[in-house]
C-alpha positions in Angstrom: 145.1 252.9 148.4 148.3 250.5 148.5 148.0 248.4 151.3 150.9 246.5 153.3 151.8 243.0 152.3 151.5 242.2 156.6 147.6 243.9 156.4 146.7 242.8 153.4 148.2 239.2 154.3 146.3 239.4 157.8 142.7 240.5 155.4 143.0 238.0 153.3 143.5 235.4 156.0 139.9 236.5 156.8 138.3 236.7 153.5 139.1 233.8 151.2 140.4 229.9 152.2 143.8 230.9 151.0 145.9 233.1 149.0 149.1 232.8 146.7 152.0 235.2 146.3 150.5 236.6 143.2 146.9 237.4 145.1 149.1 239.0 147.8 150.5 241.4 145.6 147.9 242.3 143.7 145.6 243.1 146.5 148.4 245.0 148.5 148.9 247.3 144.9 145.0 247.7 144.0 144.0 248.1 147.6 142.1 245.9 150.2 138.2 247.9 149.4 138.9 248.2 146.0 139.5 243.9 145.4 136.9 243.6 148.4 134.0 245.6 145.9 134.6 243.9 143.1 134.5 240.2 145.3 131.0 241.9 146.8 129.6 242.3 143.0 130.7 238.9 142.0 127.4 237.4 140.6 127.2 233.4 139.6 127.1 232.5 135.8 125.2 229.3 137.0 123.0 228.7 140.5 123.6 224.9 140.5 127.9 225.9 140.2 128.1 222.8 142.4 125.3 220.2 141.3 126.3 220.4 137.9 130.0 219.9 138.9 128.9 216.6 141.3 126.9 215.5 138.2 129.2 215.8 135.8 132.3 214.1 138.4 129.4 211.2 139.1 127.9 210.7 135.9 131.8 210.3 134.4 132.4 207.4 137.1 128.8 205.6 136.6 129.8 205.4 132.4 133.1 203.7 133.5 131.2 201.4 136.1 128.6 200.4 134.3 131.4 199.6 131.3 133.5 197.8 133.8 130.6 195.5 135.4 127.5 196.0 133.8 124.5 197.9 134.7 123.3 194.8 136.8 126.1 194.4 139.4 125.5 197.8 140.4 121.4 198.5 140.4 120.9 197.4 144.0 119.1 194.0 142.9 120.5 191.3 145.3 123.7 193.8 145.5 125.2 197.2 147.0 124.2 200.0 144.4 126.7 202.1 143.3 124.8 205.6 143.8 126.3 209.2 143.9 128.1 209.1 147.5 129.5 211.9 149.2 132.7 211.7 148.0 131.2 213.1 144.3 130.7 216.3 145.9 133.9 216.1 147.7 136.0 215.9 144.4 133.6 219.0 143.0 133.9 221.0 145.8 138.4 220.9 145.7 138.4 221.4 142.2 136.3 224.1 142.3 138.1 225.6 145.7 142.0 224.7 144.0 140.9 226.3 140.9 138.3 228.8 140.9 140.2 232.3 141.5 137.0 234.8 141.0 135.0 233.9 143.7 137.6 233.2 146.8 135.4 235.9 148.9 131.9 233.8 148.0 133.6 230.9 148.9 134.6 232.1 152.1 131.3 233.0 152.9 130.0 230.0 151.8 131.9 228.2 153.8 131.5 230.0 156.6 127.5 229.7 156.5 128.2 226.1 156.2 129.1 225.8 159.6 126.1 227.7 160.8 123.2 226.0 158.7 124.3 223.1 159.3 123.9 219.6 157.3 126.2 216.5 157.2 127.5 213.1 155.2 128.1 211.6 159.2 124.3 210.2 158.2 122.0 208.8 155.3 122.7 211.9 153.4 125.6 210.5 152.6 123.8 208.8 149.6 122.9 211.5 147.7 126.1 213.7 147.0 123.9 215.4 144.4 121.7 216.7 147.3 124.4 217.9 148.8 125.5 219.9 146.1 122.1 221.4 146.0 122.4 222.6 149.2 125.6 223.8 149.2 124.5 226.2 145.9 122.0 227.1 147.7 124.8 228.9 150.7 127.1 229.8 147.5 124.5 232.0 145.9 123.1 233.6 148.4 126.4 234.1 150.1 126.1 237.9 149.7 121.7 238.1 149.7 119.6 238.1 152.4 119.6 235.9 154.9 115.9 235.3 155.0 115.9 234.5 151.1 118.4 231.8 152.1 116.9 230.4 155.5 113.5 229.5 153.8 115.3 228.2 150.8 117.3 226.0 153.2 114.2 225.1 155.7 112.4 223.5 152.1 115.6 221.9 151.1 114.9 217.9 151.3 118.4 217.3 152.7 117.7 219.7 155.4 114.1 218.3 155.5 115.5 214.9 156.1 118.6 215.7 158.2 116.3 217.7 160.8 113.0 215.3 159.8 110.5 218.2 159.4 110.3 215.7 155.6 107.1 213.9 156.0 106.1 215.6 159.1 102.0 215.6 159.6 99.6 218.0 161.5 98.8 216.6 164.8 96.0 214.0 164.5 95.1 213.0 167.9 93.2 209.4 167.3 96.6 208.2 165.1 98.9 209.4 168.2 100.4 211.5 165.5 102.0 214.8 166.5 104.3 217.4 164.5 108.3 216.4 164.5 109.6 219.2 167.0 113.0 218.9 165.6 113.5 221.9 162.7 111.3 223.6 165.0 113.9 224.0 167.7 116.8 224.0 165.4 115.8 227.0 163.3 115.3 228.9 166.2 118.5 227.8 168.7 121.0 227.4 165.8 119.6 229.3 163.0 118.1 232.4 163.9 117.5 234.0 167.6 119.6 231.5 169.7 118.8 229.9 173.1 118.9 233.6 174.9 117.5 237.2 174.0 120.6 238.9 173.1 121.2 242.8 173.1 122.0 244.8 169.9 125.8 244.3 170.5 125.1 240.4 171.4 125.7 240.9 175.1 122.9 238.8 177.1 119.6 240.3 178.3 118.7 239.5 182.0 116.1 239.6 184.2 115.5 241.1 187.0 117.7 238.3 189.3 120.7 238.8 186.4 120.2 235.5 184.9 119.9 234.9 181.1 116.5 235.2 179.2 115.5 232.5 177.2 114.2 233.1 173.4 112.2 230.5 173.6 110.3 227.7 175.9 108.8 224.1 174.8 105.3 225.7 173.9 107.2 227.9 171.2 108.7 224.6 169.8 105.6 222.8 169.5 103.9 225.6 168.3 106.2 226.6 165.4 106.3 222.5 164.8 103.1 223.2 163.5 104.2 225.7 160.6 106.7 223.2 159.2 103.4 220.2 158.7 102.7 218.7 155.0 105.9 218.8 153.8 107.1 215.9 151.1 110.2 215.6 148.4 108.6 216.8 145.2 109.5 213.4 143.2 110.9 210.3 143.8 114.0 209.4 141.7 116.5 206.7 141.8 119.6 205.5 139.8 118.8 202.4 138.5 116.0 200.4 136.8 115.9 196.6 138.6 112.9 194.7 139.4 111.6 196.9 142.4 112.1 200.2 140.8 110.5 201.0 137.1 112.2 203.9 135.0 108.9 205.5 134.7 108.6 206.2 138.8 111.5 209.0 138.0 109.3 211.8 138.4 106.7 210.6 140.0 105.0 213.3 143.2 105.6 211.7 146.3 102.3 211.6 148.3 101.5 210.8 152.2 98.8 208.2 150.8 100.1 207.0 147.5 100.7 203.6 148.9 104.3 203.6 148.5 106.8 202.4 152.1 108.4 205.2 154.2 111.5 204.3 153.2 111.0 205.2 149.7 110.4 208.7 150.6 114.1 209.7 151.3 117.5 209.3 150.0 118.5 207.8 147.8 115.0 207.5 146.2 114.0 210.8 146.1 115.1 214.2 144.2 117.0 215.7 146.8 117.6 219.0 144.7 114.3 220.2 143.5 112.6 221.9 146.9 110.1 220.3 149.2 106.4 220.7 148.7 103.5 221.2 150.6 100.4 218.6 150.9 97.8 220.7 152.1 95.9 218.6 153.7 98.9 217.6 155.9 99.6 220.9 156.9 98.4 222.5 160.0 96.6 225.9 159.0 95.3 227.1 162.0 96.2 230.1 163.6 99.5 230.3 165.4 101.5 232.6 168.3 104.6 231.7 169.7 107.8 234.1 171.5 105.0 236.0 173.2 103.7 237.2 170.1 107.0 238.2 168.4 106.0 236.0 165.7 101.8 235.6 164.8 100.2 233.8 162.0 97.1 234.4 160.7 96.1 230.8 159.8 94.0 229.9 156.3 97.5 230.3 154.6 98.6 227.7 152.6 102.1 225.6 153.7 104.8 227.6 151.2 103.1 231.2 152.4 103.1 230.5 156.3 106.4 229.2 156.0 108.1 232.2 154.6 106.5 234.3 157.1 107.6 232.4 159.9 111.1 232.7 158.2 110.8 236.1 157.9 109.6 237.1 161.4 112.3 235.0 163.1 114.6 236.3 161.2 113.6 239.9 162.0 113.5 239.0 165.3 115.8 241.3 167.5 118.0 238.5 168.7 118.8 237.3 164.8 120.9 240.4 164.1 123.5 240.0 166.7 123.7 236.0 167.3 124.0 235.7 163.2 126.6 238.5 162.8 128.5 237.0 166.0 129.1 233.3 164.4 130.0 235.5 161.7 132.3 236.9 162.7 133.7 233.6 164.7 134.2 231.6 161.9 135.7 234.6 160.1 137.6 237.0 162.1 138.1 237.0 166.0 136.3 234.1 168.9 136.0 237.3 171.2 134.3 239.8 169.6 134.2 243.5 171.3 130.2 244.3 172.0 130.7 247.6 169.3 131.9 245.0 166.5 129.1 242.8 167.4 126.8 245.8 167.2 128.0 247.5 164.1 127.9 244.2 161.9 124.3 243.6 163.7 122.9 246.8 162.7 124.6 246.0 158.9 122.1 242.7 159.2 119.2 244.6 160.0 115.3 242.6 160.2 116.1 241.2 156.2 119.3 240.1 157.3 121.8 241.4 154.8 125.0 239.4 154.1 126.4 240.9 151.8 126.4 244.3 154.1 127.3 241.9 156.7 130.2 241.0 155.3 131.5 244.1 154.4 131.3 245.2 157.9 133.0 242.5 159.1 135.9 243.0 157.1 136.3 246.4 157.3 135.9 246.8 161.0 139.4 245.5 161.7 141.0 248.0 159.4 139.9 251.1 161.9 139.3 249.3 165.0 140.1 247.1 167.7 137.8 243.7 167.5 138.6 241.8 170.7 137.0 242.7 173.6 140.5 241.8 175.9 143.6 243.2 174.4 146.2 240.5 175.3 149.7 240.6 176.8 150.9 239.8 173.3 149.6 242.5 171.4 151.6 244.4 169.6 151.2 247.5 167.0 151.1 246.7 163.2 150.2 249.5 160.0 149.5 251.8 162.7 146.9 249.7 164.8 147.2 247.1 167.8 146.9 243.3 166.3 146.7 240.4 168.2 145.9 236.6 168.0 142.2 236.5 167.5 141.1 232.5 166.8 142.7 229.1 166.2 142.5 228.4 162.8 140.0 225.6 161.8 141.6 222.9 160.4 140.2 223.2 157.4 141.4 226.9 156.9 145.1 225.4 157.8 145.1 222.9 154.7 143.1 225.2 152.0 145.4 228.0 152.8 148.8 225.8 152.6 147.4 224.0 149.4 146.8 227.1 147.7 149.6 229.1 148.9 151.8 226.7 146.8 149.2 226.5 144.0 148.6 222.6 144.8 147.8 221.3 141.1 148.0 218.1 138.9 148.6 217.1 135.6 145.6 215.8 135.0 143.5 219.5 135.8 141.0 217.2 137.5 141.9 217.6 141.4 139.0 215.1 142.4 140.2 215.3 146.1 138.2 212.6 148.2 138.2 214.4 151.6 139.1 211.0 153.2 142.3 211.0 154.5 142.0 214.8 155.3 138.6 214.3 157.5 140.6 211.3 158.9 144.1 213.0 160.0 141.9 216.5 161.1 138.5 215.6 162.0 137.1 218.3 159.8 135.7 218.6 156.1 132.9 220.5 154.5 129.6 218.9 155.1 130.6 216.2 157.5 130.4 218.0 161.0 129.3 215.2 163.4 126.3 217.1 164.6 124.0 220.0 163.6 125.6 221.8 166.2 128.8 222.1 164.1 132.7 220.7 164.5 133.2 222.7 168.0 130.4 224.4 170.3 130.8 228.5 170.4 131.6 228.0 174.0 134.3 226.2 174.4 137.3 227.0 176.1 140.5 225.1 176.7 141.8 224.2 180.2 144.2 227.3 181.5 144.7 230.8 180.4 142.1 231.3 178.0 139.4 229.4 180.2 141.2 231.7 182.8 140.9 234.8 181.4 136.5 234.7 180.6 137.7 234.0 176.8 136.1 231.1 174.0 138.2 229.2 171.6 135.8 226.8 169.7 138.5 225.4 166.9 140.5 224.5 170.1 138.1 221.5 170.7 139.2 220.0 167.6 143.0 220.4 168.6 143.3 217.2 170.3 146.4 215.6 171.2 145.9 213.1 168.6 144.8 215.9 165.8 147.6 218.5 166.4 150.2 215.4 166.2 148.5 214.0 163.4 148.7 217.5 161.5 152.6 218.0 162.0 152.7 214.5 160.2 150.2 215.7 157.4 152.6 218.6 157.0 155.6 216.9 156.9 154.4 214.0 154.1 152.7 217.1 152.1 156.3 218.7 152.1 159.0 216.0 152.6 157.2 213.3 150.6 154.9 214.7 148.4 152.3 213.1 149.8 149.3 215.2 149.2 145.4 215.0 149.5 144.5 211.8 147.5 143.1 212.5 144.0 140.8 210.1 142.3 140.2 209.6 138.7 139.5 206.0 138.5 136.9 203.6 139.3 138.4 200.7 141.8 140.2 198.4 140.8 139.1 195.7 144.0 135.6 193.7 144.9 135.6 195.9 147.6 135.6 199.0 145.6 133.3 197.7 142.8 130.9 200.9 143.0 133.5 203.3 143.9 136.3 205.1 142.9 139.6 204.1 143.7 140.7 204.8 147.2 143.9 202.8 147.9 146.4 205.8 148.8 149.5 203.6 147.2 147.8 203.2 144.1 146.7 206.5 143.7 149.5 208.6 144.6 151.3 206.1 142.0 149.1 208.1 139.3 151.5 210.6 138.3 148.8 212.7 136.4 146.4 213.0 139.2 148.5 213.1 142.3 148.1 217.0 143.8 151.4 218.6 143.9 153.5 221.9 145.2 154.4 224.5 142.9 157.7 225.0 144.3 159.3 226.7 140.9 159.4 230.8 142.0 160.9 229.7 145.4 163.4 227.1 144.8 164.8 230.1 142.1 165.0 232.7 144.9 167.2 230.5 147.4 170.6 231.1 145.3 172.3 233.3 148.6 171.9 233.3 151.5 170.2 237.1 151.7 167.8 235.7 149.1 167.3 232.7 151.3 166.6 235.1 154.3 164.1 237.2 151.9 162.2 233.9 150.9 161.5 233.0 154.9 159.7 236.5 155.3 157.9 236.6 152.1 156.4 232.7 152.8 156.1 233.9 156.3 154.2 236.8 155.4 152.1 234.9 152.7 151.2 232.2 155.3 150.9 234.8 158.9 151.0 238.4 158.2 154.0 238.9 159.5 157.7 237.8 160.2 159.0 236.4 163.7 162.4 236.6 164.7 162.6 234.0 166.7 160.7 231.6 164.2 163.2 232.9 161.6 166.3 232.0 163.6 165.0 228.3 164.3 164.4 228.6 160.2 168.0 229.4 159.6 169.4 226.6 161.4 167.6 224.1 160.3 168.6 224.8 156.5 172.2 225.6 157.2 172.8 222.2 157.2 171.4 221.8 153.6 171.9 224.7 152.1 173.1 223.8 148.8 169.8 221.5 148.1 167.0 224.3 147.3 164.5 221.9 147.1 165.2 220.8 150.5 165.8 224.8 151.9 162.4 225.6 150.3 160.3 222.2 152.0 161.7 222.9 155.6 161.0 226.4 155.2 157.2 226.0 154.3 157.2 223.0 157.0 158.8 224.7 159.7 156.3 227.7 159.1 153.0 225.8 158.3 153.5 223.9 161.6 154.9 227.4 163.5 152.0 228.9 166.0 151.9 232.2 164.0 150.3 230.3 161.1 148.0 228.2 163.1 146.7 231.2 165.0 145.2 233.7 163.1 145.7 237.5 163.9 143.5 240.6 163.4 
């Protein structure tokens, strides 16, 4: 089935982090479920895609470093250690997300559980951008499984472990004042499974009998399930360097409550952070256990790995799970407002194992028959046969992946180590950095004014600052008027300040003329010979970049290159900056 370029624009919007002119047309002639099967049986050649990438990126900069200054200066002995920082994972993560072109729907999903299981560099993880990596394969290949395979998998993940401190946590032991750390408990259950309230099938609220909100959950559940998650330690301690307090021979070595080695030894960066977490036995509480008024039981007698996963399992089959995991779904995906039938029909795709990849194909398949919003606005307006309308703010993030591969951002070099720096700094917003577990914006949050007005949520919107949206239009116009793009780094630095880093001085690296990022301008600046071919260009970017073509936005396009329009260079930058800055890119329709 041949699709429109203005659907199959809108779909892809949706399913990847951006699409070029090439992906447009292909998926318009092949047909939307045809390419969306074949992304749905994309399988990974390799399930550490990521940690082998932030190895290889890390163990190329500690060969130079250690050329440059010596293994000495950098082994933490009297000194600053130069150990795989966050930024590793950074550069792997762009070049594989500027590059790889037969995963984009796995990486959308990936992305997208990213923000819902949520870790971050905004703390000591930092250190140990190989743990990150980890972690991140861990959303990456299970992107299309089941969601309970992937939520114990991430509950015995040490960055996880040490991000929500359930790492190292003990079985209650009354004469030490020791009791279990309450805080995975809490968070698997309000952010990662059944939510603060019991939720119907189609994720409308239950209430009681006054009309007020149930809660899932109390303080007893918490301290109870704190319990399950008791005895749990990083399977080896590892570090970078050999200096005089850390012997090559301690790589390896099983980390043990009692093994007379300090606390602080027992996280990053002197642990594995990629192999999972492991169970001390006699640390872990293995008495009997009750907790949501019996929703989820356990036995007791099991050992640590086995209770786990049936905690995991229950919670996620758990009649809340369905509905509040297809809902942020569908959030950071599709539409903030949901209809209570979308809700329901990608909740019942779920089911008690929680099935992604089912999931997923609901939720992007829904929109092609049906109406998602549950308020059809003033704007609305009828498209291929069906009402469309503005559904969610784009994240930031979706705003700059999109544009960059749009216009096929690229560098001599083929290595696009993007740091993530100056992009988290302009935009408040990169991959693994949120500034809490509770993600970059809450699921409730409204702006001031008609969408507060109207009962509606907009959670991007809290990031949309005055100083963020001003600070994007700049980003936009040094991508596109000064070539200025995401900074690349190849080198090692080249100050005392930056001894056991790369390069991060933006004059010196954009002066790198086989790293710096970019446009692939070529096919464009060749179609702006006329003026028809001029007026063709601003709907086909415009369609590439919203789904559709404004006529007002077009007029304001016009006149701004009528002035220039002998320089196609210049024609083709304003017209790409006048629509990546336009609402009808930033707002993202269904």
């Amino acid at each position: 089935m041949i699709n429109t370029s203005g659907e199959t624009s809108r779909f892809l919007m949706q399913a990847t982090l951006g699409a070029d002119q090439a992906l447009l047309n292909s998926v318009s002639q092949t047909g939307i479920l045809t390419w969306l099967d074949q992304q749905l049986r994309h399988q990974p050649k390799n399930g550490r895609k990521f940690e082998d990438a932030t190895r290889s990126i890390w163990k190329d900069f500690r060969e130079r470093l250690v050329a440059e200054h010596g293994a000495s200066a950098l082994d933490g002995d009297g000194n600053n250690p130069a150990l795989p920082y966050k930024w590793y994972f950074h550069m792997a993560w762009w070049d594989h997300t500027l590059i790889s072109k037969d995963d984009l729907l796995r990486q959308r999903v990936a992305q997208a559980l990213s923000e819902i299981l949520v870790i971050s560099d905004q703390s000591s993880l930092e250190l140990d951008s190989i743990g990150f990596a980890s972690f991140y394969d861990l959303l990456y290949k299970h992107a299309f499984g089941k969601y309970t395979e992937l939520l114990y998998e991430v509950s015995m993940h040490p960055m996880m472990g040490i991000y929500l401190s359930h790492l190292m946590n003990q079985k209650a032991d009354k004469q030490q004042n020791i009791h279990p750390d309450e805080n995975y408990a809490r968070e698997i259950m309000q952010l990662f499974s059944i939510g603060l309230f019991e939720l119907n099938a189609d994720g409308t609220e239950k209430l009681d009998a006054a009309g007020k909100p149930i809660p899932t959950y109390d303080n007893c559940d918490i301290k109870e399930l704190a319990r399950v998650f008791t005895g749990l330690l990083p399977a080896a301690y590892q570090y970078e360097w050999t200096n005089s307090f850390w012997a090559k021979d301690y790589n390896g070595y099983p980390v043990g409550f009692d093994d007379d080695v300090e606390k602080a030894y027992k996280t990053v960066p002197f642990i594995d952070a990629t192999k999972g977490m492991v169970v001390d036995e006699n640390y872990h509480d293995r008495g009997a256990k009750s907790l949501l008024n019996g929703q989820v039981t356990l036995p007791g007698g099991q050992k640590g790995p086995q209770e786990i996963w049936s905690a995991v399992k229950q919670l996620v089959a758990h009649p809340s799970t369905a509905p509040f995991i297809a809902k942020h779904l569908i959030n950071r995906m599709v539409t903030s407002n949901p209809s209570p039938a979308y809700v329901q029909a990608v909740a019942e795709a779920f089911g008690k194992e929680g099935n992604i990849g089912a999931t997923i194909h609901v939720i992007l398949t829904y929109p092609m028959q049906n109406e998602v919003a549950h308020t059809r606005l003033s704007s609305a307006r009828k498209a291929d046969g069906k009402w469309v309308q503005s559904q969610r703010l784009k994240s930031p993030l979706q705003r700059v992946t999109q544009l960059l591969l749009a216009f096929n951002a690229q560098n001599k070099s083929g290595r696009n180590w993007v740091l993530g720096d100056d992009l988290q700094e302009a935009l408040q917003m990169h991959p693994l950095s949120a500034p809490t577990v509770f993600n970059f914006y809450k699921p409730d949050f409204a702006p001031h004014g008609p969408i507060q007005n109207a009962g509606l949520v907009a959670p991007e919107f809290e990031l949309h600052t005055a100083a963020t949206s001003v600070s994007y239009v700049n980003q936009m116009y040094y991508w596109f008027f000064g070539g200025y793009l995401p900074l690349v780094s190849t080198q090692i630095g080249s100050t005392e300040q930056q001894k056991m880093v790369m390069e991060m001085d933006p004059d010196t690296l954009w002066s790198y003329e086989n790293d710096a990022l970019w446009f692939d301008f070529s096919d464009e600046i060749a179609a702006v010979g006329s003026a028809a071919k001029r007026d063709a260009l601003i709907d086909r970017i415009s369609i590439l970049l919203t789904g559709r073509t404004s006529g007002t936005a077009k007029a304001r396009i016009k006149e701004a290159i009528r002035q220039f329009s002998n320089n196609p260079e210049w024609v083709v930058q304003t017209i790409a900056f006048m629509i990546s800055i336009s609402p009808e890119f930033t707002v993202q329709e269904a």
